[in-house]
N, C-alpha and C positions, 0 to 999 in steps of 0.2 A: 392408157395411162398407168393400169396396172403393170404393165409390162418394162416402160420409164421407170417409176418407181424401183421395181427391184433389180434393174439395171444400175440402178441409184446407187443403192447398199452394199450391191457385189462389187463395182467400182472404190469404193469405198474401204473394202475389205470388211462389210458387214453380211453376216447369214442373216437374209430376213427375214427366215424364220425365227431365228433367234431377238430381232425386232422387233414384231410382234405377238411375238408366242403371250407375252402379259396381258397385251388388248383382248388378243382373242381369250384369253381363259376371263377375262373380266364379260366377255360376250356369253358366254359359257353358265358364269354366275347368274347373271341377268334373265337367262333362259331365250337370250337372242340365238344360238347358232346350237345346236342341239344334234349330237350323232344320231343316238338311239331312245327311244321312251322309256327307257330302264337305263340305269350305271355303265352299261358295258361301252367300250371305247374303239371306235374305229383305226387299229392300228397296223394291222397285217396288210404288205404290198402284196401286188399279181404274183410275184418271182417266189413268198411265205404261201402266198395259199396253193397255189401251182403244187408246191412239193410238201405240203402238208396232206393235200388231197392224194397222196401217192404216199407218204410214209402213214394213213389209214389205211389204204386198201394193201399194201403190200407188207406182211411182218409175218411169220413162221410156219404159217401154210402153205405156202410156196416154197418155199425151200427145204421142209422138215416134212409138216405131214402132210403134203401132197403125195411120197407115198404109198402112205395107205392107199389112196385111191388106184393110184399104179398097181399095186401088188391084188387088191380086189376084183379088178377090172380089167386090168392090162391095158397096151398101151392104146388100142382101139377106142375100147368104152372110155379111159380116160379124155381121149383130145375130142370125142362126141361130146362128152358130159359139159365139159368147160365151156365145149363151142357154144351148145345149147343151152346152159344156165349164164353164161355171157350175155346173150342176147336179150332171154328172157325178162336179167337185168338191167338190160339199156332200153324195156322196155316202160320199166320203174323210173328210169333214171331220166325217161322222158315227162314222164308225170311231173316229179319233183322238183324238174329243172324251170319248168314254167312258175310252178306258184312261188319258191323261193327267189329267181332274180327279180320277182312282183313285189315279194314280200320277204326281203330281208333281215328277219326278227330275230330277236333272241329265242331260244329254244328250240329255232327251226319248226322241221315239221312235226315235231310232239307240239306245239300250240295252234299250229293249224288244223290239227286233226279237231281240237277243243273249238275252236275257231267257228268251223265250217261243219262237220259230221255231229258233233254232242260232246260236252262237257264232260263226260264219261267216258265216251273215247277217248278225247286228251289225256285224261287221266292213264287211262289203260295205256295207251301210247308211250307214256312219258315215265312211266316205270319199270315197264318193259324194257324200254332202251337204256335206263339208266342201270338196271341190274344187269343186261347185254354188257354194254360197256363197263360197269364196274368189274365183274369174275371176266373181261379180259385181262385183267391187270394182272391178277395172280398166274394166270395163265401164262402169258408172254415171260414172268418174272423165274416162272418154273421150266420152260423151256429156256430158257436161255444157263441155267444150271446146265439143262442135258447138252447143250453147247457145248460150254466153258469146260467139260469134261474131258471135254476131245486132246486137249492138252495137258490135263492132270488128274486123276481118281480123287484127291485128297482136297481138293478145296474143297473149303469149308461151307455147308451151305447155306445155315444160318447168316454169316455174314456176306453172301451176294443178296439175298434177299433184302437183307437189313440194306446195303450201301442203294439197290435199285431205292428201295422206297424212299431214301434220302434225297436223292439225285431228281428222283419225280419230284417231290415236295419242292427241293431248287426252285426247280425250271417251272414248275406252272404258279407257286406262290409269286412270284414277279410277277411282272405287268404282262402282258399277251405281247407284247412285242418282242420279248426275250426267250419267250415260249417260240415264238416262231423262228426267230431266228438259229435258235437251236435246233426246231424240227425241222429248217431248212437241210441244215446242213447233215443232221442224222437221215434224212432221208435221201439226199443228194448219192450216200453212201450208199443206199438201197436202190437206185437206176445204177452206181456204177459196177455191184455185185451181178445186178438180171442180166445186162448186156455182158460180163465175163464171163456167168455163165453161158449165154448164150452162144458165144464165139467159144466157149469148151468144146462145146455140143459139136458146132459147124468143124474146126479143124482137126477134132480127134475123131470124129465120123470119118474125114477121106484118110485118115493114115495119117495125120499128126497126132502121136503119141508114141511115148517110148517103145513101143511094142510092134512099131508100125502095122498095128491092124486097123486096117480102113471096113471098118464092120457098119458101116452103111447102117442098114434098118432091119441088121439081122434079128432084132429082137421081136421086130412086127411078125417074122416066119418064126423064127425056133424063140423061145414056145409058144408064141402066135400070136395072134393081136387081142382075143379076147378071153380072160380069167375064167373060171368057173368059180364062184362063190357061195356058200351055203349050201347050193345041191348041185346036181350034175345035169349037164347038156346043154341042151336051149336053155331051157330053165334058169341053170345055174349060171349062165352068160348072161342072160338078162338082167339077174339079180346081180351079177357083177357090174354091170353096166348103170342099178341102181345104186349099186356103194359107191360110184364115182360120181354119182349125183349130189350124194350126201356132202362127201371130199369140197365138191366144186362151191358148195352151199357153205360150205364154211371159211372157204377159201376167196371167192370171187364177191367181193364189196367196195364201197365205195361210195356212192350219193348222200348217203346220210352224213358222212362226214365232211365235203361240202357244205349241204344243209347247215351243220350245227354252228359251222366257222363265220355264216354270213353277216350275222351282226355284229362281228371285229373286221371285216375284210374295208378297206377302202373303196371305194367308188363299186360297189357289189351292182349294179347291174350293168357293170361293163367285167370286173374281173371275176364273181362268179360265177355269169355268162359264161366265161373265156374256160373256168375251169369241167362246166359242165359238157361243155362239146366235145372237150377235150378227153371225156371220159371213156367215148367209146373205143377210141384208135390205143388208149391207155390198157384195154378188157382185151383187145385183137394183143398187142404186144406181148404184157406182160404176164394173162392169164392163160391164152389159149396157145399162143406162140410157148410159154413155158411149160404148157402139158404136151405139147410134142416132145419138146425137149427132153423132159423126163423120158417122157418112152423110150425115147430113141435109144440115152446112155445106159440103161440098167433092166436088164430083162427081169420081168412078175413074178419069176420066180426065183430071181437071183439069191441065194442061199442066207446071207448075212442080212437083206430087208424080210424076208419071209420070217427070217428069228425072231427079228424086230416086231415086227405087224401083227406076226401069230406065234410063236414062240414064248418061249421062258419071260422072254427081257432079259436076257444076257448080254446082248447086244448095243440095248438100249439105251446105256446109260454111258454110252459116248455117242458125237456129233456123226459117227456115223449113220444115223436116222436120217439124215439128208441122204437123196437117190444120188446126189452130184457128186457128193465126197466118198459112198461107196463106188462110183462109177472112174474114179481118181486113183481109188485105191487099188481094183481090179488092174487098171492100166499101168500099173507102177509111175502116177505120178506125184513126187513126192513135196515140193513145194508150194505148187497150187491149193491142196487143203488147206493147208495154213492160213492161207491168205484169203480161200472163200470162208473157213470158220471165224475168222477177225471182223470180216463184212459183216457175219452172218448177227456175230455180237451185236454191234452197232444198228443193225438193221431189226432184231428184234427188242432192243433197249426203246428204240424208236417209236416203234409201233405202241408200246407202254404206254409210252409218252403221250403219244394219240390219245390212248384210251381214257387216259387219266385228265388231258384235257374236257375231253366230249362228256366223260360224265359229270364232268364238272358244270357246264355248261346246261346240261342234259335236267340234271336237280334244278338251277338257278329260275330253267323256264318253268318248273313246276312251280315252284315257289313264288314266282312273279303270275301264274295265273290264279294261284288261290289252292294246287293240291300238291303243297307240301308246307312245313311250319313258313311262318312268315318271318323269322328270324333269320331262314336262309337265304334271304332279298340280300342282306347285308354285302357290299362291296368295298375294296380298298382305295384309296385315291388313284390308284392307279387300274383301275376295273376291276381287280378280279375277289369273284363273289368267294367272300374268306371261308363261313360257315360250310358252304357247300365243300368245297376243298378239304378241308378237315374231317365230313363226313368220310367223301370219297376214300380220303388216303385212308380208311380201316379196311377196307378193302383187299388191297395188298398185302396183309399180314397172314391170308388165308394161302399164304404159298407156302407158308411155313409148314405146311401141312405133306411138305415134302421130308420133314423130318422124322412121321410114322409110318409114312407109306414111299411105294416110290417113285419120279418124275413120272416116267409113263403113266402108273395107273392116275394122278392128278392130273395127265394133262388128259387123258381119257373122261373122268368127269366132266372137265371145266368142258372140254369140246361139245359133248353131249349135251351139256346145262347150255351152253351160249348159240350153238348155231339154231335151234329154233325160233328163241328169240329172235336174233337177226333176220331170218326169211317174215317173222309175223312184225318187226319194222316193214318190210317192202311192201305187206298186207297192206299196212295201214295206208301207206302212203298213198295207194292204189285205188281205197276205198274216198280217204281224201279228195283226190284231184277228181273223182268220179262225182261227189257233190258237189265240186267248185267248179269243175264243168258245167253241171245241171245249175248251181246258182246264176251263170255268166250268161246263159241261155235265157230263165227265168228274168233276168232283170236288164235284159235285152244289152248287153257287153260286148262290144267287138272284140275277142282276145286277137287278132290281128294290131289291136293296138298295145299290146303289150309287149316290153321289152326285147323278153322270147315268148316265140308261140310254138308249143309242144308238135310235133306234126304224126297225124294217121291217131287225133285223140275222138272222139274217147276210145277205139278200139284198144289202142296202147294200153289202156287204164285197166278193162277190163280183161285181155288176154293176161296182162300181166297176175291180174289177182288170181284168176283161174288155173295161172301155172304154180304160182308161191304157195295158193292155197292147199294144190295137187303135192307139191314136192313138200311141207309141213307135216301134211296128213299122214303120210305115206314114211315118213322119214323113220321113224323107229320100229317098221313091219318086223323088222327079226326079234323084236323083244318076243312076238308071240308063237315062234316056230324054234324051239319050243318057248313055251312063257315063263318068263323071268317077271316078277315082280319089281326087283333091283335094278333091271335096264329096262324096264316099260318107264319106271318113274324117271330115268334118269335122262331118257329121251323128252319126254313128255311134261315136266313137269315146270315149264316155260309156259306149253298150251294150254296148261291147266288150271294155271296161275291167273293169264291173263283174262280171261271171262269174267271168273271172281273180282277180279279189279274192277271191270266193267261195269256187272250189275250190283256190285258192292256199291259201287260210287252213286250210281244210278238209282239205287235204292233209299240210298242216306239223304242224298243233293235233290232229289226226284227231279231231276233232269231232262230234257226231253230234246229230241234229234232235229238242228235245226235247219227250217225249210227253206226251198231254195231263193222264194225271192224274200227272205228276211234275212238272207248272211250277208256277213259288214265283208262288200270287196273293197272298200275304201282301207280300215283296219290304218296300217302305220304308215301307208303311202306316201302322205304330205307331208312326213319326217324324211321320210328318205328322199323324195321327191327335189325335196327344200336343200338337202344335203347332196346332195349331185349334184344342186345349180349352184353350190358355192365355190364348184372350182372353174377357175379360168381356163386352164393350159389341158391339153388332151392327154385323154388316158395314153401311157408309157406300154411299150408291149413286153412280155416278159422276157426275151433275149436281150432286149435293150437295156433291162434293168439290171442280167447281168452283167451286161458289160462294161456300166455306170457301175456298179458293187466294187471291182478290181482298180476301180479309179480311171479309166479310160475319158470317158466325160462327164463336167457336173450336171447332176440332175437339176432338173426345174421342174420335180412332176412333180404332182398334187399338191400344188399349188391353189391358197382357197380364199376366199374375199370374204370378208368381216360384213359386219350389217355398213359399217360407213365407207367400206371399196376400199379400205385397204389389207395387204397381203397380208394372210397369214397362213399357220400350219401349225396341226395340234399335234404331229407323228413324229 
């Protein structure tokens, strides 16, 4: 009948969305059809989250300072390090992926830690990642100066700063639909810079390149596959091979930024599903496949990254800090840079973009569970949470910090400050899914009957934490050979931060860790539950939906049914 009906309207020349778009917002009033238990709006299709979930994990680590990790390591220990901390985190991202296509909430997995592990967790959880993802912003905004370099000394940097942080306020002050659509397409730019370089790599290896030298993997023999770093021999290889740990830890991400997206995503346990599987073949590509690549075009010790890495910084303060576009220039090729530093723009604008979403997002679940003001609950008719937004954007102003000091040394801070955070996200996550295991057990839960079910859990859970915890710990060892006060803090003071949060909260709240047959696994399920049985017509797959984008066929997805069976659609 549903199907007659909007057969009806199309014949007609009517969008039935546009139809019933007033019934349903009057259902909406009423509190009949309901997305989420908070403001936020279910608006992002498979085709937005798909390359949303790729313009987070991909933005100037890859391209820029991956490498560091090359020139510490060499080309050996780098494609080990990637391989190995890839794994590690698909080994998170199996955690993750289970309780979020369960529990599609707002904040993701900073309220499932509060959730399920102790209200003090959450807490600790949920500002960690919000300071993680806020000091990316400046970060992404100051490398992309030492980009835009590559074409002129003389731009001005105060105003790239100034236009990013505009351009971010644009795009995420509107609705999340326009957010996405924008970060579709900014990230679109970023699969089609990996796969240019990629085919660099492949045709200027056999002898395509002006020079015709088909130099193959001469860089694996002369100067060899692995660095010495910090000392000499075995030793000093191995610690090479840990500076490519470090590299890969700040480089190779991803889950969490799924996570955060799931309470805008549409039909989330069939499209964040789709995006979580999809993450590992994404870690094999774009992570591991691109630390060969690095090796391959630019030997560890090639003269102009060595300036860069360990040098003056004379170097530095053009695009040539990418291994691809020193490996371009070696070659005498001269119009390819161009065009991978214009990607590289776009591709780290992007990534911002991300950032400035996700803490946006990041604050609103703190604020919706009770640890942050309650003021920042506040949203616009159009979802997005205004207050938090405006926090965020102070954020960004700390790039301006490139105007006493120079890009490199800011982005040297910011990397130090943000990547522990990020590995003590994957802690958490780990520590989570490992009580929500124990709860599911506890209160006798078939996870066979969920959505998705994690597989080789809880071992995933707990290898995982044992490695994240290993590589955290470990991650600033050369602060103390010799010791530096100034880079002990600057490694560490992420680690140091988050305990204090923990038993701060813990102390005040006097909270207590909850056990496993008294966690709510029900939680938001029969919202979401209720919101997947509204639609009629099957989930669209993400190829189809581009090809519906270009106008090839009209869509009829998500397609949804009002409380009295007829069509509607809130997107």
């Amino acid at each position: 009948m549903n199907d007659d009906k909007e057969s009806k309207y199309i014949d007609q020349g009517i969008d039935p969305v546009d139809s019933h778009h007033q019934d349903h917002d009057h259902q909406i009033q009423q509190g009949l059809v309901s997305d989420n238990a908070d403001q936020l709006q279910r608006r992002l299709g498979n085709r937005q989250i798909q390359l949303i979930a790729i313009g987070g994990s991909i933005g100037t680590a890859l391209f820029v300072s991956i490498g560091g990790g090359l020139a510490r390591g060499g080309p050996l220990s780098l494609f080990l390090a990637y391989t190995i901390y890839s794994g590690l985190l698909g080994l998170v991202n199996n955690c993750i992926a289970e309780m979020t296509v369960l529990h599609p909430v707002s904040g993701g997995f900073i309220r499932m830690a509060g959730k399920w592990v102790d209200d003090a967790f959450g807490f600790m959880a949920g500002w960690n990642f919000f300071f993680y993802e806020a000091l990316l912003i400046p970060f992404e905004i100051t490398a992309l100066n030492l980009v835009l370099s590559f074409w002129r000394d003389d731009i001005p940097t105060a105003a790239v700063c100034a236009g990013c942080i505009v351009l971010y306020a644009l795009l995420n002050v509107l609705a999340v639909k326009a957010y996405g659509e924008a970060e579709f397409w900014l990230s679109g730019g970023k699969v089609i810079l990996i796969f240019m370089l990629f085919s660099f790599t492949f045709i200027t290896m056999c002898g395509g390149n002006p020079k015709h030298d088909a130099y193959g993997f001469r860089y694996w023999r002369n100067p060899g596959p692995m660095a010495e770093y910090h000392t000499t021999g075995n030793l000093g290889r191995f610690e090479g091979f840990l500076a490519a740990v470090w590299s890969a830890s700040f480089c190779v991400v991803g889950p969490e930024y799924i996570s955060m997206v799931s309470a805008e995503a549409k039909r989330p346990r069939i499209y964040i599903k789709t995006a979580f599987k999809t993450i590992y073949w994404r870690f094999g590509i774009f992570f591991i496949l691109g630390s060969l690549c690095t090796g391959i075009v630019v030997a560890y010790n090639d003269p102009t990254l060595v300036d860069i890495i360990f040098g003056s910084g004379s170097g530095g303060g053009t695009a040539a800090a990418s291994p691809y576009v020193i490996a371009m220039s070696n070659l005498g090729v001269e119009v390819l840079p161009h065009i991978t530093n214009a990607l590289m723009v776009t591709s780290i604008f992007s990534a911002g973009n991300t950032y400035t979403y996700c803490a946006t997002r990041s604050l609103y679940g703190l604020a919706i569970e009770g640890r942050a003001p309650r003021f920042l609950r506040k949203c616009t008719k159009n979802g997005v949470p205004i207050w938090c937004f405006c926090v965020v954007m102070a954020f960004p102003f700390l790039s301006f910090l490139q105007l006493s000091n120079s890009s490199n040394k800011v982005l040297t801070w910011l990397i130090n400050l943000v990547t522990a955070g990020g590995i003590i996200d994957y802690i958490v996550m780990c520590i989570t899914y490992i009580c929500f295991y124990r709860a599911c057990k506890a209160q006798g839960i078939d996870r066979n009957s969920f959505p998705y079910t994690g597989w080789f859990q809880p071992y995933c859970g707990y290898i995982g934490l044992v490695g994240m915890s290993t590589v955290v710990f470990f991650y600033g060892y050369s602060s103390f050979t010799p010791t530096s006060v100034e880079t002990f803090f600057s490694y560490y003071t992420m680690l140091i931060v988050a305990p204090i949060l923990f038993v701060g909260w813990k102390v005040i709240k006097r909270t207590k860790f909850v056990r496993p047959h008294e966690a709510d696994l029900q939680w938001e399920r029969a919202i979401v539950d209720a919101y997947e049985a509204s639609f009629f017509s099957p989930p669209v797959g993400f190829w189809t939906e581009m090809i519906q984008l270009v106008g090839f066929k009209r869509s009829k997805q998500d397609r949804r049914t009002s409380v009295d069976g007829s069509i509607t659609q809130r997107f």
